[in-house]
TORKOL-4160 file (C-alpha; in steps of 0.2 Angstrom, whole numbers, padded with zeros to 4 digits, m for minus):
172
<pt num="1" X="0081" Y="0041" Z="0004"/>
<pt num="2" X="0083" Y="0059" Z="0008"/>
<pt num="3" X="0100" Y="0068" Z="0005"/>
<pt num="4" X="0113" Y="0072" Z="0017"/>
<pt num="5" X="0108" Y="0092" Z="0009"/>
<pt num="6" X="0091" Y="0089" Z="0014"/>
<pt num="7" X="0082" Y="0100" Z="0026"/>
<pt num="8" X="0074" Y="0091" Z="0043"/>
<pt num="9" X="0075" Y="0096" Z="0061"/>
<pt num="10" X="0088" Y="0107" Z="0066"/>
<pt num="11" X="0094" Y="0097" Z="0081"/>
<pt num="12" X="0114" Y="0090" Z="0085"/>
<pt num="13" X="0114" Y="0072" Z="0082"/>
<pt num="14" X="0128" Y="0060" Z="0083"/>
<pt num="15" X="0136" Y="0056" Z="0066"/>
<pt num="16" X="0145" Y="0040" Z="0062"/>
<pt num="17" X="0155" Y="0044" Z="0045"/>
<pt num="18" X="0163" Y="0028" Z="0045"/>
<pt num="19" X="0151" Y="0017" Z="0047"/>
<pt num="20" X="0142" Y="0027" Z="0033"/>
<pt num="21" X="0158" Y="0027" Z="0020"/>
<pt num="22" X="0158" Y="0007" Z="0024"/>
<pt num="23" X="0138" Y="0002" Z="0021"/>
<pt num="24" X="0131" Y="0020" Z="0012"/>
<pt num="25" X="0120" Y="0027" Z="0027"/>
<pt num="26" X="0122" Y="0033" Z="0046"/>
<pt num="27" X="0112" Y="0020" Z="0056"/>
<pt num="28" X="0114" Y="0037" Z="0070"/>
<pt num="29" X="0100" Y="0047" Z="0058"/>
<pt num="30" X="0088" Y="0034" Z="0064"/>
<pt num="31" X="0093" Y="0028" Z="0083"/>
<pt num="32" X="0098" Y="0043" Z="0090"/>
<pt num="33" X="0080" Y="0048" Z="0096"/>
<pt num="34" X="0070" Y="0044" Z="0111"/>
<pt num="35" X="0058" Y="0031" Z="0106"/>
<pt num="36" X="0046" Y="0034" Z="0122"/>
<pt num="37" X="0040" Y="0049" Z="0117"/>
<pt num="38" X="0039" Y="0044" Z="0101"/>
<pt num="39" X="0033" Y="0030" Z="0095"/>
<pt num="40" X="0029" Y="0032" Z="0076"/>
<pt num="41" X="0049" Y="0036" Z="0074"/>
<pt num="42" X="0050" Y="0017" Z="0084"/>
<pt num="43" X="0040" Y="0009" Z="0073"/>
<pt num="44" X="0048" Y="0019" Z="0058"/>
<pt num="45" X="0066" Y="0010" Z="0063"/>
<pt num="46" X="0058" Y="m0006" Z="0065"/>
<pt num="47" X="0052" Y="m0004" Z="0050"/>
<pt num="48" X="0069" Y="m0001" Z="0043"/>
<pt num="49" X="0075" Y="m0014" Z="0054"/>
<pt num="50" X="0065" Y="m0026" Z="0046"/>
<pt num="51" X="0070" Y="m0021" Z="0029"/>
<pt num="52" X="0088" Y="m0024" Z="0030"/>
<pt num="53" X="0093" Y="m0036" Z="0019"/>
<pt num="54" X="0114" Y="m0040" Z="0028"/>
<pt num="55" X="0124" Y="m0046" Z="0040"/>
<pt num="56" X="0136" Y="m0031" Z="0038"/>
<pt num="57" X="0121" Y="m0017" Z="0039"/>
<pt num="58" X="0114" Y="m0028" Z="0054"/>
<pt num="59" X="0132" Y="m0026" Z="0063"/>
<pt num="60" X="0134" Y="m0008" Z="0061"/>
<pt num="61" X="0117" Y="m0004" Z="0066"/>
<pt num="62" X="0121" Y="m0014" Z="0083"/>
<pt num="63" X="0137" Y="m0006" Z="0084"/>
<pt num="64" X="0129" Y="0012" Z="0082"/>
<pt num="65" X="0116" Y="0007" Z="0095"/>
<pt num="66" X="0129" Y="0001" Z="0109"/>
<pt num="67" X="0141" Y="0016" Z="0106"/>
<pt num="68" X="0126" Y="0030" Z="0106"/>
<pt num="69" X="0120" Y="0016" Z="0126"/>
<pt num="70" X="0137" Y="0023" Z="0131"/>
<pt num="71" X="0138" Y="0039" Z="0123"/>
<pt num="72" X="0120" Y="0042" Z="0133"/>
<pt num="73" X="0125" Y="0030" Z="0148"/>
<pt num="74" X="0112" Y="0017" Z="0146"/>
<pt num="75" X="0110" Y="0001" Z="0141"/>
<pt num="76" X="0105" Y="m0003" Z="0123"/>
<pt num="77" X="0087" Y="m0003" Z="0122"/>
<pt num="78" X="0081" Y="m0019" Z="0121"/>
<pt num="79" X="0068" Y="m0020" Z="0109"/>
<pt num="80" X="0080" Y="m0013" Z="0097"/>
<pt num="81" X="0094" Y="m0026" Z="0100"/>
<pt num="82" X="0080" Y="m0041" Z="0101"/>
<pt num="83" X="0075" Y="m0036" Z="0081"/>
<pt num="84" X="0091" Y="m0034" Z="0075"/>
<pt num="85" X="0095" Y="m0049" Z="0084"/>
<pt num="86" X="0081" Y="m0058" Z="0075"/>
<pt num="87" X="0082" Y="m0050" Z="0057"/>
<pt num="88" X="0104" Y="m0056" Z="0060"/>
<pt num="89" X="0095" Y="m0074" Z="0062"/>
<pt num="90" X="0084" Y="m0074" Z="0048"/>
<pt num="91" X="0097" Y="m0067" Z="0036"/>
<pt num="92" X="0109" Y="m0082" Z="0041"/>
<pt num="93" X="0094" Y="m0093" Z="0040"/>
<pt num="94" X="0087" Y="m0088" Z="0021"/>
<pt num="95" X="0105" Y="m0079" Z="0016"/>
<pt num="96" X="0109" Y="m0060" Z="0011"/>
<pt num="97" X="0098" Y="m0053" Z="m0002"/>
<pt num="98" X="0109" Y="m0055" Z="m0018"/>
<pt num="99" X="0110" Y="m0072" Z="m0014"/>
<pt num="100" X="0094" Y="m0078" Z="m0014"/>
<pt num="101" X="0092" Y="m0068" Z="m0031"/>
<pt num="102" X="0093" Y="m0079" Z="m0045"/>
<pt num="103" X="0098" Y="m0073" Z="m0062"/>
<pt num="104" X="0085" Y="m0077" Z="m0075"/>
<pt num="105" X="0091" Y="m0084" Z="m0093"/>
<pt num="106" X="0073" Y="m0083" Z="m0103"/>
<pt num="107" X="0066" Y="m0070" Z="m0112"/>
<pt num="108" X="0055" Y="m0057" Z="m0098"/>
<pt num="109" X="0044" Y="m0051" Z="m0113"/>
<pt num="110" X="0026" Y="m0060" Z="m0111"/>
<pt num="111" X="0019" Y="m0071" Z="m0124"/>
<pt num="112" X="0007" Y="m0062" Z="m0134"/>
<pt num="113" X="m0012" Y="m0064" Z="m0130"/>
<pt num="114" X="m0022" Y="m0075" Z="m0143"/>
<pt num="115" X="m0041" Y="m0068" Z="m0143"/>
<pt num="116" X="m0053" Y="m0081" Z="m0151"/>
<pt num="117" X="m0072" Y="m0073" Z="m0152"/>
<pt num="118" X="m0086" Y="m0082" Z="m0151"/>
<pt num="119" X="m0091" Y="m0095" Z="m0169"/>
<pt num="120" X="m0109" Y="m0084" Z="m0169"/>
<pt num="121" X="m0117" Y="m0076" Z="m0183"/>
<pt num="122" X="m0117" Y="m0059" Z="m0177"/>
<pt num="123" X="m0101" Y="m0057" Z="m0170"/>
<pt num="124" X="m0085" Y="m0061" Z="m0183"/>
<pt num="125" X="m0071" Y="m0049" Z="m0179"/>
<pt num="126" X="m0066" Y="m0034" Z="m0165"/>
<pt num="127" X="m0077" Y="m0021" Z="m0172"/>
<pt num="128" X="m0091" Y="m0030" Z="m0172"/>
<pt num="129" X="m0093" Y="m0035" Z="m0152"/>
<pt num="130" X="m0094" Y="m0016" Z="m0149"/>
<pt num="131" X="m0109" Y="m0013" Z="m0158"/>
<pt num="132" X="m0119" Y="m0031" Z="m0153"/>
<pt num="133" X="m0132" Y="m0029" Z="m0138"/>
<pt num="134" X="m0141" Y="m0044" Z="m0133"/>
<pt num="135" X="m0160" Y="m0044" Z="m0132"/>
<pt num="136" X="m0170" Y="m0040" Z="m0117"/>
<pt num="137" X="m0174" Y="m0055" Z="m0111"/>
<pt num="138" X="m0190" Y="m0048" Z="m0100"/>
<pt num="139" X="m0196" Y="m0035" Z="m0111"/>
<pt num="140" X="m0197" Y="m0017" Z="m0108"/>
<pt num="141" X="m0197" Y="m0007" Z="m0089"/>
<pt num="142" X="m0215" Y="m0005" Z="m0090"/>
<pt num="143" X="m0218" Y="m0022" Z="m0095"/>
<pt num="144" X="m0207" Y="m0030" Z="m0080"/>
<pt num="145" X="m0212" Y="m0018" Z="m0068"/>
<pt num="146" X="m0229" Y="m0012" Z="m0072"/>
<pt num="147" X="m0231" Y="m0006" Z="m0050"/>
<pt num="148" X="m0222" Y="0005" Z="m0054"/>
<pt num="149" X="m0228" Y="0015" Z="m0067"/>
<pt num="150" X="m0246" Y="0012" Z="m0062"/>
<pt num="151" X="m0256" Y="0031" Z="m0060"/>
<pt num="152" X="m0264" Y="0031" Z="m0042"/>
<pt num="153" X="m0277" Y="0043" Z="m0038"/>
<pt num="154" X="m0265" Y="0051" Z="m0025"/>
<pt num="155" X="m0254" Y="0054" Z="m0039"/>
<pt num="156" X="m0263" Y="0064" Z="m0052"/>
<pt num="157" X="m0271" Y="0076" Z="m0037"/>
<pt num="158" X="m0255" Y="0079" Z="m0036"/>
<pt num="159" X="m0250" Y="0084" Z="m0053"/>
<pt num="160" X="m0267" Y="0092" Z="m0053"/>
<pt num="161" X="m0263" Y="0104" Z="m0040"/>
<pt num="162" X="m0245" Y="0106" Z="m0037"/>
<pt num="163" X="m0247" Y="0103" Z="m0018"/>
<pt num="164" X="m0232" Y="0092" Z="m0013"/>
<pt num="165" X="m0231" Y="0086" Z="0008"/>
<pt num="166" X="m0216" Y="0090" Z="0015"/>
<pt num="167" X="m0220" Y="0076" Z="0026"/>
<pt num="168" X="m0224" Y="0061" Z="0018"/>
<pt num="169" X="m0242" Y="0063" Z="0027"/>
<pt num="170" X="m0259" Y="0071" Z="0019"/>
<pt num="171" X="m0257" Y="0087" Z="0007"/>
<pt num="172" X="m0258" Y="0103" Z="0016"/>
């Protein structure tokens, strides 16, 4: 979160100190904008909306919103107060965040990792599976593919005279 020293836009904005004392941030900072022409900073707050995780910071944030409707003389703006609405009932639903935490009593430290290699000849410890190759099972390129290392008589004209066409087509 950005400081309260931080640098940003150099516009007046209303300031709720109280509110910020009480729950540790200025719901203000983030509703006091016009949303219309801006729709990224809407989706930012409900965003942040969406990410607030009590009652009492759901409460503040709809008290910020209805005092800066009357400071403005409008209504609250709707879609605002129906996500708050809706994240208020799904916190009462699933409980605040630190409730629904549940301390842990076992050890977080994972078990080490067992490796087992594979019961072959060649391969007995660590060292050794970074110097095994397996065989080629076809043989060598040539062998596989032998198209494509066939001489044509296109080919060695070629080589012969150096002359390459630029178009795919006939030597110029």
């Amino acid at each position: 979160m950005p400081s309260a020293n931080q640098g940003g836009s150099q516009r007046q904005r209303r300031c709720f100190e109280r509110i910020q004392q009480d729950i540790g941030e200025d719901p203000a900072r983030w509703l006091d904008w016009e949303f219309v022409r801006d729709p990224s900073r809407r989706n930012i707050v409900l965003g942040l909306i969406d990410g607030i995780d009590s009652i009492e910071r759901i409460r503040a944030w709809k008290a910020v919103e209805r005092a800066l409707a009357d400071e403005y003389d409008r209504e609250p703006r709707a879609k605002i107060m129906q996500r708050l609405d809706q994240r208020e009932e799904w916190i009462e639903l699933h409980g605040e965040r630190p409730d629904r935490l549940e301390e842990r009593d076992d050890d977080r430290d994972l078990a080490p990792v067992e490796t087992e290699f594979p019961d072959r000849d060649d391969v007995d410890e660590a060292a050794d599976r970074a110097t095994f190759t397996a065989e080629r099972a076809f043989g060598s390129l040539p062998e596989r593919y032998p198209y494509l290392f066939e001489q044509s008589d296109s080919v060695g004209e070629s080589a012969e005279t150096g002359a390459v066409a630029a178009d795919g087509g006939d030597e110029a």
